[in-house]
C-alpha positions in Angstrom: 195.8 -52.6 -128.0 197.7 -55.6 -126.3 195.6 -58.5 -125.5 196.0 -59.1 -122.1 194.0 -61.3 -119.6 194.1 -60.8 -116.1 194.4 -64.7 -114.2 194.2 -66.0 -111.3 194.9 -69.4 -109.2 194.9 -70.5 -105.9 196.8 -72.9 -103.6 195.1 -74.2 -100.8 195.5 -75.9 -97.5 193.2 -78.5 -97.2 190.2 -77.5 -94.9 189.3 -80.8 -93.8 186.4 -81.7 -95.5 184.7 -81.1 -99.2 182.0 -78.5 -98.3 184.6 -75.9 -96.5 187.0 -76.6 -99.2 184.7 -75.8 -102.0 183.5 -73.1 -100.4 186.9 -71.3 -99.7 187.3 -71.6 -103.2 184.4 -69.7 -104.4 185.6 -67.2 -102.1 188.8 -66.8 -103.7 187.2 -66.9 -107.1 185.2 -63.8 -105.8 188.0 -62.0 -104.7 189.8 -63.2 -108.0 186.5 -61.4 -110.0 186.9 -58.3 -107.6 190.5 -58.3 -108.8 189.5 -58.1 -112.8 190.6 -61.7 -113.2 188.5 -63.6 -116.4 189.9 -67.4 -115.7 190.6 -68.8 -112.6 192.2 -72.4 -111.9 192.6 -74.6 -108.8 195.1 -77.3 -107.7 194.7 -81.2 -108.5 191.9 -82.7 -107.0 190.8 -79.3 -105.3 188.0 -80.5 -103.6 189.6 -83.5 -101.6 192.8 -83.8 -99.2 195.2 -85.5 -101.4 194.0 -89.0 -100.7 197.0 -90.7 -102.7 199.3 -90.8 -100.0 197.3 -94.0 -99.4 195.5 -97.0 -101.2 192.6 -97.6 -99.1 189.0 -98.0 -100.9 187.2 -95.6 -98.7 188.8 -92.8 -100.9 186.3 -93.7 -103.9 183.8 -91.7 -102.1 185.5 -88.3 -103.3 184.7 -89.7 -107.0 181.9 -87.7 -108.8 180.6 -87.2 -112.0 181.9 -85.0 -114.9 180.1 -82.8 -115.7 177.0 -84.1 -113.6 178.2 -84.5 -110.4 177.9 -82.0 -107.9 181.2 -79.8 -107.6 181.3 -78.9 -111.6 177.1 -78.0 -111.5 178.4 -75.9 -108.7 181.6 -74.3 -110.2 179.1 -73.6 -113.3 177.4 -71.2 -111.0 180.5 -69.6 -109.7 181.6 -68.9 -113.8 178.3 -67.7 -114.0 178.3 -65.1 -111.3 181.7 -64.4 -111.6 181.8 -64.0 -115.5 185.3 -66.1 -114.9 186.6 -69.3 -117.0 187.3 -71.8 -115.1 189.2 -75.0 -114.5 188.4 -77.5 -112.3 190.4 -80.7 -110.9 188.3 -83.5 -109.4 188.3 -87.0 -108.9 186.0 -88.2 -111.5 183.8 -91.7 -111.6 182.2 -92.1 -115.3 180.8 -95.7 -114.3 181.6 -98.5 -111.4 184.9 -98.8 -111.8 186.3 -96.4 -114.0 187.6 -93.8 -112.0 189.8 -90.9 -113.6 192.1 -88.1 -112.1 190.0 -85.0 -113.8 189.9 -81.1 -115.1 186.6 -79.5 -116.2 186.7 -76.4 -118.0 183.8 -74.3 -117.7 183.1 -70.9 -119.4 182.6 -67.4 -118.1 178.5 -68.0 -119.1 178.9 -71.2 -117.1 179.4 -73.2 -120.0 180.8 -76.9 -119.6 183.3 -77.1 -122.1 184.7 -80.2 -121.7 187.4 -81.9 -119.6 191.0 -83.5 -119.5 192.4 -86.9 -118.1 195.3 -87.0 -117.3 197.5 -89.3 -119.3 200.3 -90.6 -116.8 199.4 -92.1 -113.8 202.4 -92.4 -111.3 202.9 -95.2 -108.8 205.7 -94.8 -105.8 206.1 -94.3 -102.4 203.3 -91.0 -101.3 202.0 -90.8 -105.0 199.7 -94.1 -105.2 197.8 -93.0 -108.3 197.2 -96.0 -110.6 195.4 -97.6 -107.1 192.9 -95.1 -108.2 192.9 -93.4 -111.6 192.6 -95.0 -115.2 195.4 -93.2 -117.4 193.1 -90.8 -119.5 191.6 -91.6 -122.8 190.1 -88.2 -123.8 194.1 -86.5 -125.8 194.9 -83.2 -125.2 191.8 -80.8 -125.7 192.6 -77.3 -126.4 189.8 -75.0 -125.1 188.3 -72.2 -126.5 187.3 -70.1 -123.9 186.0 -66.0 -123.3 189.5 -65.3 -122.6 191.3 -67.4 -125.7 192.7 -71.2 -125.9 193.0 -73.0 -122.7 194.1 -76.1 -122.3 195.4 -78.3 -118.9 198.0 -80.8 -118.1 197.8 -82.2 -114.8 200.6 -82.7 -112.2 202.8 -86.3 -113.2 202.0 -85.0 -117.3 204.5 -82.3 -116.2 207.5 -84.7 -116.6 206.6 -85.6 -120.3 207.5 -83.3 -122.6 205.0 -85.2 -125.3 201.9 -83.8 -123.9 202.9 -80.3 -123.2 203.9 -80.2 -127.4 200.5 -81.3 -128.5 198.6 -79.1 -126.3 200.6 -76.4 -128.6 200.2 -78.4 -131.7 196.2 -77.8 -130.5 196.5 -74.2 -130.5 197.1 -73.5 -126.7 198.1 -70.1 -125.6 197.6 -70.7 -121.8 197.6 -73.9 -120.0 196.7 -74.8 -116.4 198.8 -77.8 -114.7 197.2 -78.3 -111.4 199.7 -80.4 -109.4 200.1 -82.1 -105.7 203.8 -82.0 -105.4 206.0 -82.3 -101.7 209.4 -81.5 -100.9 211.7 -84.3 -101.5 213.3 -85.6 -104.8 211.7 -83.7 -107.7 211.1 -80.5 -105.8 213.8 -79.1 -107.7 212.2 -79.3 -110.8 209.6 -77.1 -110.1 210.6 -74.4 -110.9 212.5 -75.9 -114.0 210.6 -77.6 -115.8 207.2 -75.7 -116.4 210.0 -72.4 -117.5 211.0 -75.0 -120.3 208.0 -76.6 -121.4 206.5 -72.7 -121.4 209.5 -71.7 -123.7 209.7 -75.1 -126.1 205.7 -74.9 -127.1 205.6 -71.2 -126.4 202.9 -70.4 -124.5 202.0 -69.7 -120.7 201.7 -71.7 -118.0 200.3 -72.0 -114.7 201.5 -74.0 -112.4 199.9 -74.8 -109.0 200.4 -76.4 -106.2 199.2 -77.7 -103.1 200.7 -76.0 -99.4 200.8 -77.8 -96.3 201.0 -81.2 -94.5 197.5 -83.1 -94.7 196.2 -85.9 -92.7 197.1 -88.9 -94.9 200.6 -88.8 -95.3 203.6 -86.9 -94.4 204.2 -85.3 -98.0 204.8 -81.6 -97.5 203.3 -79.5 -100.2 205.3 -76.5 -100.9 203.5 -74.4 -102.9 205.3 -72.0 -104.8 202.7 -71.3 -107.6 203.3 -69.1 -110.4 202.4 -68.2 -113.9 205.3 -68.1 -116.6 205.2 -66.5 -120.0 206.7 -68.0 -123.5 209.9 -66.4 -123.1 210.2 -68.9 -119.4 210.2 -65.6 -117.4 207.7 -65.7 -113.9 204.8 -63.5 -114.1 205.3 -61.3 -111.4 206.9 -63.6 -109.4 206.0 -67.0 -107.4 203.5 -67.7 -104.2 205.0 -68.3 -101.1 206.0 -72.2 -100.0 204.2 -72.1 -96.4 201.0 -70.6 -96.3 197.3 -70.5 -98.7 197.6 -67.7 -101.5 195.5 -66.2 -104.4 197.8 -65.3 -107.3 196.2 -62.8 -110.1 198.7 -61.6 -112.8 198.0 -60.2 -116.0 199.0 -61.9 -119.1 199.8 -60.5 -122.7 198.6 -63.1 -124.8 200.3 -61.0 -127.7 203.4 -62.3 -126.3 202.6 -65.8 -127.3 202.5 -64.7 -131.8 205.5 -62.5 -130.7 207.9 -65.5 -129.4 206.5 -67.9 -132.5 207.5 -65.7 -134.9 211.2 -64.5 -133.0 212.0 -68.3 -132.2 209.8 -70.1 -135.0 210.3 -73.2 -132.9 207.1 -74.5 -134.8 208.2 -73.5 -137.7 211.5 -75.4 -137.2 209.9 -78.9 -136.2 210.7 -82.3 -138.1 207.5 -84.4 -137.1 209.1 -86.1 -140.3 212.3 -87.4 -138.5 210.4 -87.9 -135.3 208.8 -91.7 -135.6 211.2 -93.7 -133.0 209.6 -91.4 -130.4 206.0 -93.4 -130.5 207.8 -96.7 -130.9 207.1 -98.9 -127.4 
């Protein structure tokens, strides 16, 4: 019998402030449970507007603890109730003045997991990350959840096709990258660059994104979310670019030992001929 696992994610518009926003979410996780889905993922820093459009200090205050802070405890319910995995972006303080852009992973039980940091921390006109986040510290954890190996790569870590290798190296068969991305000069990569990282390391990916103009900055976030399979094909196709959407697809995790052993890209590698790539 084919493994498959049904998954969802969402894109949001930002509601306007972090109860609503949470709480829209868990009602999309609901629907996502009433769907069949087992894991669920949401967009980078899911909880908050997309506060990097800015560097102003009042934006610490959407910093909480992970896994003790408030939004992952409440998430933990949500996997609980729902019986779904799921992964959760936040802005994450571990102590005054360390401050991290963050993904918690919770199990179906409710479990906390663990979490990824994302590595690279961009800087330029809309995006003013590094005002905020420490680059993370934590590598490239490969989770093993109710549904299989999960791991996450987080919006920027899209353009680097390092990360995306290990997190195959790791053992990932699905991973989450939770982005914040706006029309304008990389918007056509979108769509191109997931598809490849999907078909090099051979495993799916879901890609999300933010929709909608917020209120600290003009970027327009375009949506178009999707899931994409090893062979760099969409999963029943992408979100729309305008408007909030749940996406649920169903993915044949079979799929993933099929492709390794067609293309045998791992097979193939030459980590031995590879040193100059880690050289400053």
């Amino acid at each position: 019998m084919a493994n498959v696992v049904r998954a969802a994610l969402v894109q949001a518009t930002w509601t306007g402030d972090t109860e609503s926003m949470v709480a829209k979410h868990e009602e999309h996780a609901r629907e996502a449970a009433r769907q069949g889905a087992k894991i669920i993922g949401f967009q980078e820093v899911f909880n908050a507007p997309y506060f990097c459009q800015v560097q102003e200090p009042e934006h610490y205050r959407w910093a909480e603890p992970v896994p003790d802070g408030p939004t992952v405890r409440r998430m933990q319910e949500l996997a609980r109730e729902t019986g779904m995995v799921i992964v959760v972006p936040v802005f994450e303080i571990e102590q005054s003045g360390f401050y991290y852009n963050t993904a918690a992973v919770i199990d179906a039980d409710g479990t906390y997991l663990g979490k990824y940091r994302k590595h690279h921390i961009p800087q330029v006109k809309g995006f003013w990350e590094k005002y905020y986040f420490k680059p993370g510290n934590l590598g490239w954890p490969v989770f093993d959840t109710a549904v299989g190996k999960v791991g996450v790569y987080i919006c920027y870590d899209r353009h680097f096709p390092e990360g995306w290798r290990q997190l195959g190296l790791n053992g990932a068969q699905l991973v989450f990258n939770p982005s914040a991305t706006h029309r304008g000069l990389s918007s056509h990569l979108w769509q191109l660059e997931q598809p490849a990282a999907a078909v090099a390391n051979e495993y799916f990916v879901a890609a999300i994104n933010r929709v909608g103009v917020e209120e600290y900055g003009d970027n327009d976030f375009y949506g178009t979310s999707y899931f994409v399979d090893p062979r760099g094909q969409f999963v029943g196709g992408t979100a729309g670019d305008k408007d909030e959407e749940l996406l649920v697809r169903d993915l044949d995790f079979d799929l993933v030992e099929e492709v390794r052993q067609t293309w045998a890209f791992y097979r193939d590698r030459r980590p031995d001929a590879y040193e100059g790539l880690v050289q400053p």
